[in-house]
N, CA, C and O atoms as a GROMACS GRO file, in nm:
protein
  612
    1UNK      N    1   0.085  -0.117   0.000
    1UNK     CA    2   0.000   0.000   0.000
    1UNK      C    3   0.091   0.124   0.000
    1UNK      O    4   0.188   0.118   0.076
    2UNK      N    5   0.074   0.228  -0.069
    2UNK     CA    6   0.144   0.357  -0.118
    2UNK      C    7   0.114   0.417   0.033
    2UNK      O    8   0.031   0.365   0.107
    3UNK      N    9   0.203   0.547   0.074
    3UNK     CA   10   0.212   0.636   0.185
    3UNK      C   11   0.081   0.660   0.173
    3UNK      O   12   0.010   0.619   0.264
    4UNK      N   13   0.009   0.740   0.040
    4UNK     CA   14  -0.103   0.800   0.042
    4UNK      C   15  -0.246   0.686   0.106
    4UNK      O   16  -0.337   0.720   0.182
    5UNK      N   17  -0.230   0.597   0.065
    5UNK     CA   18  -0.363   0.501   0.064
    5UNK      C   19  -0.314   0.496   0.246
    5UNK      O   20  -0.398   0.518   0.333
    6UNK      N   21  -0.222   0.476   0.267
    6UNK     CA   22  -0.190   0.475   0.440
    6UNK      C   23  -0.295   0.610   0.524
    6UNK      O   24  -0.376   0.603   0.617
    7UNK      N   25  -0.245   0.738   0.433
    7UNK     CA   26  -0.261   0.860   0.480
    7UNK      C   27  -0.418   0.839   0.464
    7UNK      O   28  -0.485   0.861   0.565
    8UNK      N   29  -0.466   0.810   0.383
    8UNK     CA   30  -0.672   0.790   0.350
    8UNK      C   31  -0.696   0.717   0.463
    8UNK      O   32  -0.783   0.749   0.544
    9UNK      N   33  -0.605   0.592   0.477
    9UNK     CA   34  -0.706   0.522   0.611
    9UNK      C   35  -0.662   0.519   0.736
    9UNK      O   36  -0.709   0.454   0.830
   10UNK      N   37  -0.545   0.611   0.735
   10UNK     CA   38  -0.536   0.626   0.886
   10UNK      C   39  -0.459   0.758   0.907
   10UNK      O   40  -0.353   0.754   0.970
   11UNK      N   41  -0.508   0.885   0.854
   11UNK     CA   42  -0.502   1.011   0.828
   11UNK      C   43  -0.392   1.077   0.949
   11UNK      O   44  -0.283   1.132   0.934
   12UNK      N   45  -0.491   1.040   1.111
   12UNK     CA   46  -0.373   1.107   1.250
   12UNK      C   47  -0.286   1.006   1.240
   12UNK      O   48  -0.198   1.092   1.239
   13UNK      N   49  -0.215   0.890   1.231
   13UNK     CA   50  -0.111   0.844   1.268
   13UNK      C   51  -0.029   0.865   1.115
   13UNK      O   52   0.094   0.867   1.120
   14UNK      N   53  -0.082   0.878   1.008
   14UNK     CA   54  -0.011   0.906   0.905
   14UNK      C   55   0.086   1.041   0.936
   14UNK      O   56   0.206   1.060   0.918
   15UNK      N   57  -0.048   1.145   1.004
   15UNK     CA   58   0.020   1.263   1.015
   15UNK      C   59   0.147   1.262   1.141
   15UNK      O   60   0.252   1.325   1.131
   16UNK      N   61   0.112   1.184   1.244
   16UNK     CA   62   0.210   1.183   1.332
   16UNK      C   63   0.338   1.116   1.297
   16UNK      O   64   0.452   1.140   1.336
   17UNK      N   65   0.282   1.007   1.198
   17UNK     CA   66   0.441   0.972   1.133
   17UNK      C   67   0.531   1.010   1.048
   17UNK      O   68   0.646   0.972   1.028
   18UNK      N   69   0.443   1.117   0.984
   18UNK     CA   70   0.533   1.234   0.866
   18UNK      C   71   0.611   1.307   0.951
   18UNK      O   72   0.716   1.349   0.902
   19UNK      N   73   0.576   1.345   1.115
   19UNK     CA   74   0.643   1.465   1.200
   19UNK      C   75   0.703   1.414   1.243
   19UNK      O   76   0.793   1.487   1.284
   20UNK      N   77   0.730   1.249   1.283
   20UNK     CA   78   0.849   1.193   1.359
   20UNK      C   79   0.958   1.142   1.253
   20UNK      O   80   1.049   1.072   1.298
   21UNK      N   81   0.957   1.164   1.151
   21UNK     CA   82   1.028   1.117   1.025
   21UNK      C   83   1.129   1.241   1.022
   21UNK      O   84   1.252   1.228   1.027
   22UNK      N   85   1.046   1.390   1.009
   22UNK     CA   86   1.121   1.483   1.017
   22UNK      C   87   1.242   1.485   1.107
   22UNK      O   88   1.213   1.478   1.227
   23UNK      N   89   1.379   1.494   1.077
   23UNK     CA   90   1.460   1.573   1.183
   23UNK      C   91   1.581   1.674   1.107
   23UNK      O   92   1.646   1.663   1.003
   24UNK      N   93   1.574   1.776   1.216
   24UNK     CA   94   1.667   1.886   1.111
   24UNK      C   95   1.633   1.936   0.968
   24UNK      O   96   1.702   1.995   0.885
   25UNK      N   97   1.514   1.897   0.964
   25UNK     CA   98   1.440   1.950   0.855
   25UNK      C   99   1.432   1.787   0.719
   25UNK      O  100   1.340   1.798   0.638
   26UNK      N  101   1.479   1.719   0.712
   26UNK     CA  102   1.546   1.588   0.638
   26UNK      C  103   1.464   1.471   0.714
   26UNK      O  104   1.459   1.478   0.837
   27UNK      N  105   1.406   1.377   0.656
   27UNK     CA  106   1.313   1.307   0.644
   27UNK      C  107   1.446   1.172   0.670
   27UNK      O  108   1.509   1.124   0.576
   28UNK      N  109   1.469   1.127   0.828
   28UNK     CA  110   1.544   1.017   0.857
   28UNK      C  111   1.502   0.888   0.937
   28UNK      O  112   1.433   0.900   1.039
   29UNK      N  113   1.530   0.803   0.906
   29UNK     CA  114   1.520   0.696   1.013
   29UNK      C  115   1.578   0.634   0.990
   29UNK      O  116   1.656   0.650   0.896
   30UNK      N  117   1.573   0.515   1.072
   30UNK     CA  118   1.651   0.377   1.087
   30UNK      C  119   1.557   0.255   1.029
   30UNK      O  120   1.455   0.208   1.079
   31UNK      N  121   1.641   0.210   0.880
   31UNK     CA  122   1.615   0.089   0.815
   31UNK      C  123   1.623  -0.038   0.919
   31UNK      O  124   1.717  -0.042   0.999
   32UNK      N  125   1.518  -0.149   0.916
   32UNK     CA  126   1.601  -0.276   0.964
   32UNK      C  127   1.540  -0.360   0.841
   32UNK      O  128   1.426  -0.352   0.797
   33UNK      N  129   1.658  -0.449   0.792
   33UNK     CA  130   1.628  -0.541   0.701
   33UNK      C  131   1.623  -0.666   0.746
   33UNK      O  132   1.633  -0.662   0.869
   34UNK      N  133   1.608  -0.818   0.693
   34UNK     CA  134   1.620  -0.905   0.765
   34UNK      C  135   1.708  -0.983   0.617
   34UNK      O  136   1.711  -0.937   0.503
   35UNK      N  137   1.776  -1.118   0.670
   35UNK     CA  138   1.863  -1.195   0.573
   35UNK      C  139   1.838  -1.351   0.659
   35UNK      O  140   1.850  -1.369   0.780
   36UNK      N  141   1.797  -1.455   0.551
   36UNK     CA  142   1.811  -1.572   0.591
   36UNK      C  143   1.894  -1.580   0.666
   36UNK      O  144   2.003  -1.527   0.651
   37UNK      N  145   1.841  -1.687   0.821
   37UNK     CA  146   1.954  -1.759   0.927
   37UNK      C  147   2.049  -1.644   0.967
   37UNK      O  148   2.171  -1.656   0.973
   38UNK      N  149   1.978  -1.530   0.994
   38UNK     CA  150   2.074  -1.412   1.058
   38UNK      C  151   2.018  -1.315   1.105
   38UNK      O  152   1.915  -1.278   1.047
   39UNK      N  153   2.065  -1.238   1.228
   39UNK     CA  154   1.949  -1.125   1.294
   39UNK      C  155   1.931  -1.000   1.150
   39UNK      O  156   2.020  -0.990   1.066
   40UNK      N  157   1.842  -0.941   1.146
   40UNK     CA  158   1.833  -0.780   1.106
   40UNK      C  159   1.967  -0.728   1.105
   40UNK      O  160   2.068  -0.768   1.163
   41UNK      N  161   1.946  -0.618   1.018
   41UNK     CA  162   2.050  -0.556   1.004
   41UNK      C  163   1.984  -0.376   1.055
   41UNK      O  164   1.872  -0.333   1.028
   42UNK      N  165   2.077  -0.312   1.121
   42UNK     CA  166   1.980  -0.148   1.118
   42UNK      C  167   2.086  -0.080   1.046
   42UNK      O  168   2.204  -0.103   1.073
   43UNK      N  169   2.035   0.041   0.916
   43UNK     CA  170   2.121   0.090   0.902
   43UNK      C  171   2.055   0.267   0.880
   43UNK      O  172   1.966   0.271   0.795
   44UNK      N  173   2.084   0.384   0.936
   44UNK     CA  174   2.053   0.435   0.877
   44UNK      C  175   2.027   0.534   0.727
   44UNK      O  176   2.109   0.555   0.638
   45UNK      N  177   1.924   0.571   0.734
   45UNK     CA  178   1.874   0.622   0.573
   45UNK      C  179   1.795   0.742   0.580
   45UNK      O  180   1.722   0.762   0.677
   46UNK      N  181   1.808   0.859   0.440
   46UNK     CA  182   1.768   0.911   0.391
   46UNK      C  183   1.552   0.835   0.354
   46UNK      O  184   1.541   0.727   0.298
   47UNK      N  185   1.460   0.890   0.384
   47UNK     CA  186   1.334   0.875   0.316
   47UNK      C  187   1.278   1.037   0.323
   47UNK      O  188   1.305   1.135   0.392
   48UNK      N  189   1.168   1.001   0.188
   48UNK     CA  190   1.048   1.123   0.194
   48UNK      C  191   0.954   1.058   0.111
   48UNK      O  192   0.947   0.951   0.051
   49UNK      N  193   0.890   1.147   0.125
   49UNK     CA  194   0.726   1.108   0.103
   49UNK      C  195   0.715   1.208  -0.080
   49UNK      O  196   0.752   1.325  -0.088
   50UNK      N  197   0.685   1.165  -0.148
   50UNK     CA  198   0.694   1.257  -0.290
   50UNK      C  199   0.566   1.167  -0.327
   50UNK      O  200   0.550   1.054  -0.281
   51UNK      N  201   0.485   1.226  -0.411
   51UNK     CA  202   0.344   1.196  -0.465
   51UNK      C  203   0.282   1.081  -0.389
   51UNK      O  204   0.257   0.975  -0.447
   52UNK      N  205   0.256   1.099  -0.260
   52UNK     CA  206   0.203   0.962  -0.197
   52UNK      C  207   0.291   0.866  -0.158
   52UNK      O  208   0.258   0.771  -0.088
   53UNK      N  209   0.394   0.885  -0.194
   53UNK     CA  210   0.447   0.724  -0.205
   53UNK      C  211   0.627   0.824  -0.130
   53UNK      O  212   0.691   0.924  -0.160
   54UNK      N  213   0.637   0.680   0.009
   54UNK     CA  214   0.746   0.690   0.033
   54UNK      C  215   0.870   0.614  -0.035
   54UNK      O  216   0.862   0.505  -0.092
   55UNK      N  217   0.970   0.681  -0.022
   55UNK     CA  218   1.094   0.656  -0.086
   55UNK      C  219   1.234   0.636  -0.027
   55UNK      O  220   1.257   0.711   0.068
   56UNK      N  221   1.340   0.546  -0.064
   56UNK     CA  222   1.426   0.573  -0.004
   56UNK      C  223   1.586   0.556  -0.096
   56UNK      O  224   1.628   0.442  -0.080
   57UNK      N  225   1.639   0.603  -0.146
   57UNK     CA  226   1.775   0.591  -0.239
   57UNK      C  227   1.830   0.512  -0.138
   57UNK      O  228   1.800   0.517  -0.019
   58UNK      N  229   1.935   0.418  -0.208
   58UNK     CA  230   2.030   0.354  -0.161
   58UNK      C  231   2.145   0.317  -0.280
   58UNK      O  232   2.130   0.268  -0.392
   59UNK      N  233   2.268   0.362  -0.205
   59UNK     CA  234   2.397   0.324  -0.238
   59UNK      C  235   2.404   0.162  -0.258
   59UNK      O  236   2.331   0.099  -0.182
   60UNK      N  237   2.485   0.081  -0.354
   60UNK     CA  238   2.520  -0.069  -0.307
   60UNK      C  239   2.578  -0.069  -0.215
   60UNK      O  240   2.677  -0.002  -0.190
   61UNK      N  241   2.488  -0.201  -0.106
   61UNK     CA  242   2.565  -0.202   0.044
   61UNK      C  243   2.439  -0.282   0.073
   61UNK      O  244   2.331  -0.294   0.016
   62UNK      N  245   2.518  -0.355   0.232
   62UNK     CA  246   2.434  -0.464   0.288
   62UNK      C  247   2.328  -0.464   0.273
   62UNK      O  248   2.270  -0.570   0.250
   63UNK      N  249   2.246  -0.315   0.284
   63UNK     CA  250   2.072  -0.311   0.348
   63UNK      C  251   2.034  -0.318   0.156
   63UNK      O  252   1.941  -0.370   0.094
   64UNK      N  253   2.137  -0.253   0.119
   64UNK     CA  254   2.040  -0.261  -0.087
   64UNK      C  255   2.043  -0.400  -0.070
   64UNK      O  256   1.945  -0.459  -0.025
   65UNK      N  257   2.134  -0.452  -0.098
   65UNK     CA  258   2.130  -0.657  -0.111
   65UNK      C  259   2.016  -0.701  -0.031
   65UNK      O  260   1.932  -0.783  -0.068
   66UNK      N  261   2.018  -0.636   0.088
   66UNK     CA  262   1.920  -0.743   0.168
   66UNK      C  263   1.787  -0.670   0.123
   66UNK      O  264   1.708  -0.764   0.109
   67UNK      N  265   1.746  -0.600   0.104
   67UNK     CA  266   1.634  -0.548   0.026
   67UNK      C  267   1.621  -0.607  -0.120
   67UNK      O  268   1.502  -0.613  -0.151
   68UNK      N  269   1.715  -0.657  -0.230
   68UNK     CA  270   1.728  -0.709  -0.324
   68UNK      C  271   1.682  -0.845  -0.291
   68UNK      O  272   1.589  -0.896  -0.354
   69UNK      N  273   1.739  -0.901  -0.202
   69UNK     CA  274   1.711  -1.034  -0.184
   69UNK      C  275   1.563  -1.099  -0.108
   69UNK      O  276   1.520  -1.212  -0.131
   70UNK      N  277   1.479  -0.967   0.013
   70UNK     CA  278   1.393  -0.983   0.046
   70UNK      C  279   1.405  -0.882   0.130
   70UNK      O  280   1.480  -0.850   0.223
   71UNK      N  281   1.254  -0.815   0.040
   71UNK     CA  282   1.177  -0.702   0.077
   71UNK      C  283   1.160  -0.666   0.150
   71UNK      O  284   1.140  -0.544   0.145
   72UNK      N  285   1.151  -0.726   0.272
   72UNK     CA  286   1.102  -0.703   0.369
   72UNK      C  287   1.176  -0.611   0.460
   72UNK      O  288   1.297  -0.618   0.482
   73UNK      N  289   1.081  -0.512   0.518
   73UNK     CA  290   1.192  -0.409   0.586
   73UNK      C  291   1.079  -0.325   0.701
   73UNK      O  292   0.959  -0.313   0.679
   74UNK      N  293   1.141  -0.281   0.808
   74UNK     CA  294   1.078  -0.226   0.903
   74UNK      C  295   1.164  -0.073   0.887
   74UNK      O  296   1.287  -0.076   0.877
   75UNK      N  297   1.099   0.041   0.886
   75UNK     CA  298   1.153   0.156   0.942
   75UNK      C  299   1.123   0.252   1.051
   75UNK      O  300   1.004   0.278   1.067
   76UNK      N  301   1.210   0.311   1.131
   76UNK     CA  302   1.191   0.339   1.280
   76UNK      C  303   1.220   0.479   1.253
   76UNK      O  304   1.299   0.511   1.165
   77UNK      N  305   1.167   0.551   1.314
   77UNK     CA  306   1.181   0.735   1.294
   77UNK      C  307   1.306   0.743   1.402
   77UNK      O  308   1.333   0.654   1.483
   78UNK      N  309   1.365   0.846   1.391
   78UNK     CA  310   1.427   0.895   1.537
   78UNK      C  311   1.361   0.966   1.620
   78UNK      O  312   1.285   1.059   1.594
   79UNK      N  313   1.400   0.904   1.766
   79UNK     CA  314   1.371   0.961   1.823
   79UNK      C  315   1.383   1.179   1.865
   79UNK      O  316   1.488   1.237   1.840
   80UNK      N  317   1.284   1.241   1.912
   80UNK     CA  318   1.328   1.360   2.020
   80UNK      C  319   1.360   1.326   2.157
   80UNK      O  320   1.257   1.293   2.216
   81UNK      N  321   1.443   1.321   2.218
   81UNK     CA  322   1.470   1.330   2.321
   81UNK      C  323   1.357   1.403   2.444
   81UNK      O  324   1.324   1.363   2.555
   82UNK      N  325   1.325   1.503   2.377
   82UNK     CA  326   1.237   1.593   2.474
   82UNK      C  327   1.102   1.602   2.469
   82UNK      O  328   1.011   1.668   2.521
   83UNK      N  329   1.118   1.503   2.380
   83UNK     CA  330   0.913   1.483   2.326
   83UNK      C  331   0.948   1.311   2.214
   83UNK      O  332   0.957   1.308   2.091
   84UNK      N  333   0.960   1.190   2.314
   84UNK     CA  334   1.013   1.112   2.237
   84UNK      C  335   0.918   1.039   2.184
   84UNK      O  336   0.929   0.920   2.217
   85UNK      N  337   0.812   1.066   2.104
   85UNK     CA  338   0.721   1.002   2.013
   85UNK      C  339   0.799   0.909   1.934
   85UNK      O  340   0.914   0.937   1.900
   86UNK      N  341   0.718   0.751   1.888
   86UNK     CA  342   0.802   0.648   1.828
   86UNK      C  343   0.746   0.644   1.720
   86UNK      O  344   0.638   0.700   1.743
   87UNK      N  345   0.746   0.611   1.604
   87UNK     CA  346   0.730   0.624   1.481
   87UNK      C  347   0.804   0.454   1.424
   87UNK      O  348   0.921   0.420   1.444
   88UNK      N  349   0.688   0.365   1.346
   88UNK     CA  350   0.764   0.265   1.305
   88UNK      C  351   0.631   0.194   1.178
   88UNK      O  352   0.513   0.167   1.198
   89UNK      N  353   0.719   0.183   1.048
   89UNK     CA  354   0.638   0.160   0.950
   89UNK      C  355   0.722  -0.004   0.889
   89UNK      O  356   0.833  -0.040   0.927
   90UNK      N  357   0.643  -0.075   0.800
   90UNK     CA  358   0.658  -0.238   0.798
   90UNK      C  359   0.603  -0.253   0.688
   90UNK      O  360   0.495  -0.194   0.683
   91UNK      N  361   0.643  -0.327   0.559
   91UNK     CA  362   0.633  -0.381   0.490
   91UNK      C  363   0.733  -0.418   0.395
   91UNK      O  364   0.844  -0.463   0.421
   92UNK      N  365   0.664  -0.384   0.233
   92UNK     CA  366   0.763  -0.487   0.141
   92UNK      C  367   0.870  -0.332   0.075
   92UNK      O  368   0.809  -0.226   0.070
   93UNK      N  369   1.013  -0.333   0.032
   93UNK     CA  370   1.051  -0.207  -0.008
   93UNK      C  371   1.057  -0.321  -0.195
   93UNK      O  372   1.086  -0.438  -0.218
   94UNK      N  373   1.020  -0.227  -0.267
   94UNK     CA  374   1.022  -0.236  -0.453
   94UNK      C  375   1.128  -0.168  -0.499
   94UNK      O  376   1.137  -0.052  -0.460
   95UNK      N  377   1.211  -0.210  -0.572
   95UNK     CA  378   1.311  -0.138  -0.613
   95UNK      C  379   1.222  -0.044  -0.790
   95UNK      O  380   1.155  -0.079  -0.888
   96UNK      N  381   1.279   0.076  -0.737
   96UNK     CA  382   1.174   0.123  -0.898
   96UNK      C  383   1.265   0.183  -0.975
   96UNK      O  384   1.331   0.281  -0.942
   97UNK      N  385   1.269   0.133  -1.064
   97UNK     CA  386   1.357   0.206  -1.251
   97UNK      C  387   1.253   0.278  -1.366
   97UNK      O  388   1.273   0.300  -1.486
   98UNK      N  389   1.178   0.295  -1.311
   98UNK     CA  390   1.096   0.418  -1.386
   98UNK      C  391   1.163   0.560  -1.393
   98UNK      O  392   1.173   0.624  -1.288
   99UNK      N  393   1.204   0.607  -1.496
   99UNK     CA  394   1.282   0.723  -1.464
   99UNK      C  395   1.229   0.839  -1.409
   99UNK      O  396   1.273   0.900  -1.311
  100UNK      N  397   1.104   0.874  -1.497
  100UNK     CA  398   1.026   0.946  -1.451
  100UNK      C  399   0.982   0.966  -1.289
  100UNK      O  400   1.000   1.062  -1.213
  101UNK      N  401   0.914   0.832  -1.268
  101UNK     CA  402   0.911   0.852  -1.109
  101UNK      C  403   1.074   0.848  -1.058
  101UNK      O  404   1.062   0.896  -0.946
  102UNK      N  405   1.191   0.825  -1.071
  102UNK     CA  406   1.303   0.849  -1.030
  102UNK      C  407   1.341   0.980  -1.017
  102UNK      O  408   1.373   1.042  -0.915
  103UNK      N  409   1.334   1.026  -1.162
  103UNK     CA  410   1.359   1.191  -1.159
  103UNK      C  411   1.251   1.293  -1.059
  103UNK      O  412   1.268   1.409  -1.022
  104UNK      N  413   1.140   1.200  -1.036
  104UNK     CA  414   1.110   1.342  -0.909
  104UNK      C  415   1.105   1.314  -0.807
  104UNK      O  416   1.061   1.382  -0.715
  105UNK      N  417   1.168   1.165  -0.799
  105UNK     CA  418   1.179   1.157  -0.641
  105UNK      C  419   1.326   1.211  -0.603
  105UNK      O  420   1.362   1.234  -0.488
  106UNK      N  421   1.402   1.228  -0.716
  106UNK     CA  422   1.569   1.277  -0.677
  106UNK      C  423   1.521   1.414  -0.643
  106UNK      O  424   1.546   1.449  -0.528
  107UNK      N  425   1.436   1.529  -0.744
  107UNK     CA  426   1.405   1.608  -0.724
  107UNK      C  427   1.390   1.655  -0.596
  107UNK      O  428   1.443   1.756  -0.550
  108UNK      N  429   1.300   1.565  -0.529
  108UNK     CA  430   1.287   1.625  -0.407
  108UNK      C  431   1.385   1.610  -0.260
  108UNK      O  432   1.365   1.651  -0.145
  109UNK      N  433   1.506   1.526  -0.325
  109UNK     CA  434   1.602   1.456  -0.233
  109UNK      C  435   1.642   1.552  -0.170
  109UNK      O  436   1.628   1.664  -0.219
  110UNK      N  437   1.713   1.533  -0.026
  110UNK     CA  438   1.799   1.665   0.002
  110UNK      C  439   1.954   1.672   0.046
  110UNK      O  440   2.028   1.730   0.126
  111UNK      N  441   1.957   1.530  -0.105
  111UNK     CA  442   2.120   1.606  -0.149
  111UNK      C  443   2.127   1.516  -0.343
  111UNK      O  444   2.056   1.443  -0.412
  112UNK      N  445   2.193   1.549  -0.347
  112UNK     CA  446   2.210   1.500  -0.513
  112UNK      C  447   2.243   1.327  -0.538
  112UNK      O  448   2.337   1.262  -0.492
  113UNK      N  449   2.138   1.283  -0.621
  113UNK     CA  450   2.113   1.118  -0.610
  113UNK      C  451   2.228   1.148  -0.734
  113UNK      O  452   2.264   1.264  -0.755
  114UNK      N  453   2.284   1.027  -0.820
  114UNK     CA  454   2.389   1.000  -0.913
  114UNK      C  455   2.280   0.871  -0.965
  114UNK      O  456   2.161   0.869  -0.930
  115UNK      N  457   2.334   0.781  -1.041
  115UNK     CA  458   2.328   0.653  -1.105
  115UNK      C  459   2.344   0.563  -1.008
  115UNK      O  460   2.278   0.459  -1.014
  116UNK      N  461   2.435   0.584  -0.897
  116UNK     CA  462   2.478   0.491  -0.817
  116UNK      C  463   2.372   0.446  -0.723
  116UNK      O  464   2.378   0.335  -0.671
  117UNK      N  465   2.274   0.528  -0.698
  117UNK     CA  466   2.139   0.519  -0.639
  117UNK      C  467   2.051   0.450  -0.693
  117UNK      O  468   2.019   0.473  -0.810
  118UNK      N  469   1.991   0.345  -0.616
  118UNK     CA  470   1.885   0.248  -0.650
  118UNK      C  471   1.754   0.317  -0.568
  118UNK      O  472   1.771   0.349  -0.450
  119UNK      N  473   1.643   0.336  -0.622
  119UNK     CA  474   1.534   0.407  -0.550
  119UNK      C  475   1.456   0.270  -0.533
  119UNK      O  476   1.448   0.180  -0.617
  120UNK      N  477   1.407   0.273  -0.416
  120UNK     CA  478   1.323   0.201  -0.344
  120UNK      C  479   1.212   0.274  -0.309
  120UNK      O  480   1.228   0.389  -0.267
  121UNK      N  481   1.049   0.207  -0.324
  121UNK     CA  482   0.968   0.250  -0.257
  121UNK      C  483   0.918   0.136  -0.165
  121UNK      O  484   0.910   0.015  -0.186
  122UNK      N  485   0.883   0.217  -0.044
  122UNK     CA  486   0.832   0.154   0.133
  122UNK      C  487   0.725   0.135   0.080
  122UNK      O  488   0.661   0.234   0.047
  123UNK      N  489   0.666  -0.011   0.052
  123UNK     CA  490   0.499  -0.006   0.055
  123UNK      C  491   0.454  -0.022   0.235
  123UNK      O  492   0.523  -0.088   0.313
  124UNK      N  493   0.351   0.038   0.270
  124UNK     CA  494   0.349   0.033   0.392
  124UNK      C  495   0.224  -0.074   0.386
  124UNK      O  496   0.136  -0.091   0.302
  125UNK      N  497   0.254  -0.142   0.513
  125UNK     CA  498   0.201  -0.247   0.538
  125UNK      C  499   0.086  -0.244   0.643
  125UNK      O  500  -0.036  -0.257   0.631
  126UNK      N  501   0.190  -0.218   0.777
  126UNK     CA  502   0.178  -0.198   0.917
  126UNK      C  503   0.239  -0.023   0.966
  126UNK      O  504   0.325   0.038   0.903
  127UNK      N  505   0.164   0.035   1.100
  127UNK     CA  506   0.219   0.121   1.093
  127UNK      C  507   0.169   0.134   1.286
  127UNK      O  508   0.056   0.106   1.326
  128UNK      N  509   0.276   0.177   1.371
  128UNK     CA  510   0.286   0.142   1.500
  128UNK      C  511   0.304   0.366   1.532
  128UNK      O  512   0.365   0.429   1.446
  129UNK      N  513   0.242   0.442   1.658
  129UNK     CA  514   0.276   0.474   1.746
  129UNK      C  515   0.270   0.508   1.820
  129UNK      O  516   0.165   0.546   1.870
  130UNK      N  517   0.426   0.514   1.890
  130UNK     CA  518   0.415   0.543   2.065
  130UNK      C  519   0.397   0.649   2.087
  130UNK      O  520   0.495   0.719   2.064
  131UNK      N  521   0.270   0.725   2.140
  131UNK     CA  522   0.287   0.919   2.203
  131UNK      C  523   0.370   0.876   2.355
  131UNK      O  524   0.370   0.783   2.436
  132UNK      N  525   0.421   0.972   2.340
  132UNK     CA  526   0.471   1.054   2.487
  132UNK      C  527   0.512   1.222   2.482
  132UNK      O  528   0.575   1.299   2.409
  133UNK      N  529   0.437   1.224   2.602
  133UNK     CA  530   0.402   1.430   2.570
  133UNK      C  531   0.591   1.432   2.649
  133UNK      O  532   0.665   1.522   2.611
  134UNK      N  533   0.623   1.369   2.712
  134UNK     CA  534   0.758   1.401   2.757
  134UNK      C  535   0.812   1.287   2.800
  134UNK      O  536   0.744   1.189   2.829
  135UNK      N  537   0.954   1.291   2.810
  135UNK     CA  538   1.019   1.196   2.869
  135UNK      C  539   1.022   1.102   2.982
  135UNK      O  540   1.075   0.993   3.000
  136UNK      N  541   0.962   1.165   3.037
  136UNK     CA  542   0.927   1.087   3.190
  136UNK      C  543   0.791   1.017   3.176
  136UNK      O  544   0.741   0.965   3.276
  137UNK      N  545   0.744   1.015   3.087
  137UNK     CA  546   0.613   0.969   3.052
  137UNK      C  547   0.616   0.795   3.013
  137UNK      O  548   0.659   0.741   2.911
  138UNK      N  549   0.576   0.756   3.090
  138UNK     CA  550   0.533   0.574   3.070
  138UNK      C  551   0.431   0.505   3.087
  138UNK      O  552   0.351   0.546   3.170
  139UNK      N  553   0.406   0.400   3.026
  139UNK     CA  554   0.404   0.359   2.915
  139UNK      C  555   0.367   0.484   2.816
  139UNK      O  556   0.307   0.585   2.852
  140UNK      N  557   0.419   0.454   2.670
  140UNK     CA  558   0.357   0.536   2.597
  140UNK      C  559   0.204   0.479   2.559
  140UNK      O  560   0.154   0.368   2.576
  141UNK      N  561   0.140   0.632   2.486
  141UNK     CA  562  -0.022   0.525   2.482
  141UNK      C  563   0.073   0.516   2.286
  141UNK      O  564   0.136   0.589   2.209
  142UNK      N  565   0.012   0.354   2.298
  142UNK     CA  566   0.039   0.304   2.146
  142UNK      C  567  -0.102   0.307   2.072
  142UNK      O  568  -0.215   0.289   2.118
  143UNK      N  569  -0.059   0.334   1.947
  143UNK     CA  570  -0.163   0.337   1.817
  143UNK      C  571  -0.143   0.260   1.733
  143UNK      O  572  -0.033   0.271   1.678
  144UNK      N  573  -0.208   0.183   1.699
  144UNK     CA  574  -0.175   0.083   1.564
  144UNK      C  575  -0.206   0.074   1.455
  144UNK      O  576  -0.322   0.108   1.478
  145UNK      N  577  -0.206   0.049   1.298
  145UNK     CA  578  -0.260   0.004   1.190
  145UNK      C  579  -0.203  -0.071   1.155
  145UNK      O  580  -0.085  -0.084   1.189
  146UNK      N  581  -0.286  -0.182   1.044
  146UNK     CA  582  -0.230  -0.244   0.895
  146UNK      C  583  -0.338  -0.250   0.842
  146UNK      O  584  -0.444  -0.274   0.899
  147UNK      N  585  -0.315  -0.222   0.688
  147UNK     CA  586  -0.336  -0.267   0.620
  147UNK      C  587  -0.470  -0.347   0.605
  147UNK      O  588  -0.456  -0.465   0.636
  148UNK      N  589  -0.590  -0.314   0.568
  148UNK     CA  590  -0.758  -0.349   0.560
  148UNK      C  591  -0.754  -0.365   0.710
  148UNK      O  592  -0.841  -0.452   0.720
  149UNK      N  593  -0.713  -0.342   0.840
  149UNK     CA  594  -0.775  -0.268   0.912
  149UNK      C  595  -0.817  -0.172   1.007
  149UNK      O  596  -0.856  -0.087   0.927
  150UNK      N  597  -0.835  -0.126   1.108
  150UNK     CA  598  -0.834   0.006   1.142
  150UNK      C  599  -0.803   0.037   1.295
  150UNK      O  600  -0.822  -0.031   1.396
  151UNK      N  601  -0.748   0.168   1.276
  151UNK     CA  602  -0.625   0.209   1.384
  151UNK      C  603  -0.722   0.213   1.483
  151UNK      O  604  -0.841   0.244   1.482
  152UNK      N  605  -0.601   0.152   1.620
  152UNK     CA  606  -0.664   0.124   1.737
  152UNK      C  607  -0.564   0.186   1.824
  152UNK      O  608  -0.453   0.232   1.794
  153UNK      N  609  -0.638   0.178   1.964
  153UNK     CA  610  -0.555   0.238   2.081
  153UNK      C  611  -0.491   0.166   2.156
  153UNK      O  612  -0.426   0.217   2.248
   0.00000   0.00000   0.00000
């Protein structure tokens, strides 16, 4: 499922996960991939959101292969320290060679993609989060979605 079809059926956690994605102005989190008979890998990455649909360039390197080899990928926002809302999205990543959609997802990159960049799009699957109005705050209250069905508390 595209960012957008996420954003239609679950509009507040869509929106809370576009603001925990943000940091320093740059759209970051932490990839985890998985590889036969071996833990995850975390690495971090560059994503944004361009016509609905999240994105993420990647250099050749462990997390492209293990994304080449199976899709499957979880991404984790960073944390704020002072307002540490959790942010965590799940599904399959597509490697896309459409140029067109390439050329405006570089467009909107915020630094200069080359050839050497393989664009991936996050289909979102699942989508998890934790509020906390501040740090000292526990448990967080959790929010959930996936995919046909609907966000809970």
């Amino acid at each position: 499922m595209s960012w957008s079809a996420f954003e239609t059926d679950a509009p507040d956690l869509a929106k809370l996960g576009r603001a925990a994605l943000v940091r320093d102005g740059i759209r970051q989190g932490l990839l985890a991939t998985v590889r036969d008979g071996e833990p995850p890998r975390i690495h971090p990455v560059y994503v944004e959101i361009v016509d609905g649909r999240l994105f993420t360039f990647l250099l050749r390197s462990a997390k492209r292969g293990d994304l080449e080899r199976d899709g499957r990928y979880a991404l984790h926002a960073h944390q704020d320290p002072s307002v540490p809302t959790e942010f965590m999205v799940r599904g399959r990543a597509t490697r896309v060679d459409d140029p067109s959609v390439r050329a405006t997802a570089a467009q909107a990159w915020s630094f200069e993609v080359d050839e050497s960049y393989a664009l991936y799009e996050l289909a979102v699957e699942s989508a998890l989060v934790g509020l906390r109005d501040n740090a000292d705050e526990w448990p967080p209250r959790y929010r959930s979605w996936s995919s046909g069905k609907t966000a809970t508390r």
